[in-house]
N, C-alpha and C positions, 0 to 999 in steps of 0.2 A: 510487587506487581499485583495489582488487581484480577479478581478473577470476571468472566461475565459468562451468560449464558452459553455463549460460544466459545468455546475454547479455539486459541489464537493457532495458527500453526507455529509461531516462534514461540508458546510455551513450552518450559524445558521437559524433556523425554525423558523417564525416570530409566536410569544404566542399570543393566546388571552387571556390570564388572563391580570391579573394585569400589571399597565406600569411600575412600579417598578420592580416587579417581572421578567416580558419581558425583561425587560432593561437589569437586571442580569444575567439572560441566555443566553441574546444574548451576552454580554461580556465574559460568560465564554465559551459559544460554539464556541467564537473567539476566547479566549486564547490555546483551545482544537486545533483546527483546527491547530492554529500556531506552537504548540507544533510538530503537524504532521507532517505538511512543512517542518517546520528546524529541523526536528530529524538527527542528523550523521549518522545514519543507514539506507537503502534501506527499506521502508515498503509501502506496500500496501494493499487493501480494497479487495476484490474479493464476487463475490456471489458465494455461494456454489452449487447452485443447475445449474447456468449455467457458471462458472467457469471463467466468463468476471473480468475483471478489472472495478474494479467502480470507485477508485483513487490511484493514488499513489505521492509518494513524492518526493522535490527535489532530494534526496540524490539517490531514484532510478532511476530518470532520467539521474542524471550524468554516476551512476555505469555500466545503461545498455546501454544507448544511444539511447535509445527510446524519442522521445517527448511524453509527455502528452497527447495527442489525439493519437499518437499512441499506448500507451499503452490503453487506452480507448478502443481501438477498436480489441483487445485482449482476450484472453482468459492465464488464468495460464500457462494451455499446453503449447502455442505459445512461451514463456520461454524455455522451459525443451528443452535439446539434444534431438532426436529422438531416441538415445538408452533408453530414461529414460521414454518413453509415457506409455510403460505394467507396469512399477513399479507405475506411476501415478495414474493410471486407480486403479492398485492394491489396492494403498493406500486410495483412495478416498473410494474405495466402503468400504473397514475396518471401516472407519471412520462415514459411512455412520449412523452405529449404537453405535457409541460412547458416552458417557458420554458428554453433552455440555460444554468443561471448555477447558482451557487453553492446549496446546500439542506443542508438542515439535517433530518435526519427523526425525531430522536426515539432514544429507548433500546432498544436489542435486546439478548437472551440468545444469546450465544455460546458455542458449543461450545469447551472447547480440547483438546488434542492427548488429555490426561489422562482425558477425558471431563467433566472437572466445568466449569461454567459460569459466567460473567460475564457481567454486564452493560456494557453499552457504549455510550455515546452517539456518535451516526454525524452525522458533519460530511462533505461533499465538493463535489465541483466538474467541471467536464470541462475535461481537458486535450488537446484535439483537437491542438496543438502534438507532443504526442507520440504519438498514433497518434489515427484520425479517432473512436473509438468510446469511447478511453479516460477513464476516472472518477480520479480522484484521492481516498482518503477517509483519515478521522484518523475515530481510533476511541478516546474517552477511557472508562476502561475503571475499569471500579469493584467493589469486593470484592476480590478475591485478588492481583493486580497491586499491587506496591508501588511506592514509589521506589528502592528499592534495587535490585530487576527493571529497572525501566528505565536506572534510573543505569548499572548496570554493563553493559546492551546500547549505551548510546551510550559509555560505554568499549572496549568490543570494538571498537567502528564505526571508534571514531577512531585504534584502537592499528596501527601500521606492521602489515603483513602481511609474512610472511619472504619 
């Protein structure tokens, strides 16, 4: 796994237990992590309570055309068309009282880097394992994202870094 100026929330947590034990974790929270990187799908991490980007993945970075630090420096919204801000707001606060489990919310207009727009259907989950607030989302993305966008972001993912 590569390192970048930000450290990912899915890099792995060094254990004080056992060095066995460590060892194990830390391989599988590598396996996890790369899982994430090279997913074909646009997903990323957000904090719920302040709406930032904590990571996201190649495939997002191809699809939106954000770099990584720019998406870092992000919030959810900073996505969404400005027609979609009161449905955002809408849906957040709904959710605010939600059942914590997996949801499903439906198609949004996303902004990308270019300005032009996507549609995208938003899947996600909380993954309080990685931080207590954190969301996990896959954003399947329709119009201008192709497979060959994604294809060759989960190439990038998985190519040795120098």
């Amino acid at each position: 796994m590569h390192r970048t100026p930000h450290p990912s929330p899915l890099d792995p947590v060094p254990d004080s237990g056992a060095p066995v034990l460590a060892a194990e974790a830390s391989r599988r929270d590598a396996q996890l992590a790369r899982i994430f990187i090279a997913n074909p799908q646009p997903m990323w991490l957000y904090d719920a309570r302040t709406l930032r980007f904590l990571d996201v993945n190649e495939a997002a970075v191809a699809a939106y055309g954000y770099t990584r630090e720019e998406f870092l420096s992000m919030t959810i919204a900073d996505i969404r068309s400005p027609e979609e801000a009161e449905r955002l707001r809408d849906y957040l606060s709904a959710r605010r009282d939600a059942p914590r489990h997996a949801w499903h919310s439906g198609v949004w207009r996303h902004r990308r880097k270019d300005g032009s727009l996507i549609d995208a259907e938003i899947s996600g989950h909380p993954v309080p394992f990685i931080a207590p607030h954190a969301r996990l989302v896959t954003a399947v993305a329709f119009g201008e994202i192709t497979a060959t966008e994604a294809t060759g972001a989960v190439i990038r993912a998985l190519a040795p870094r120098p």
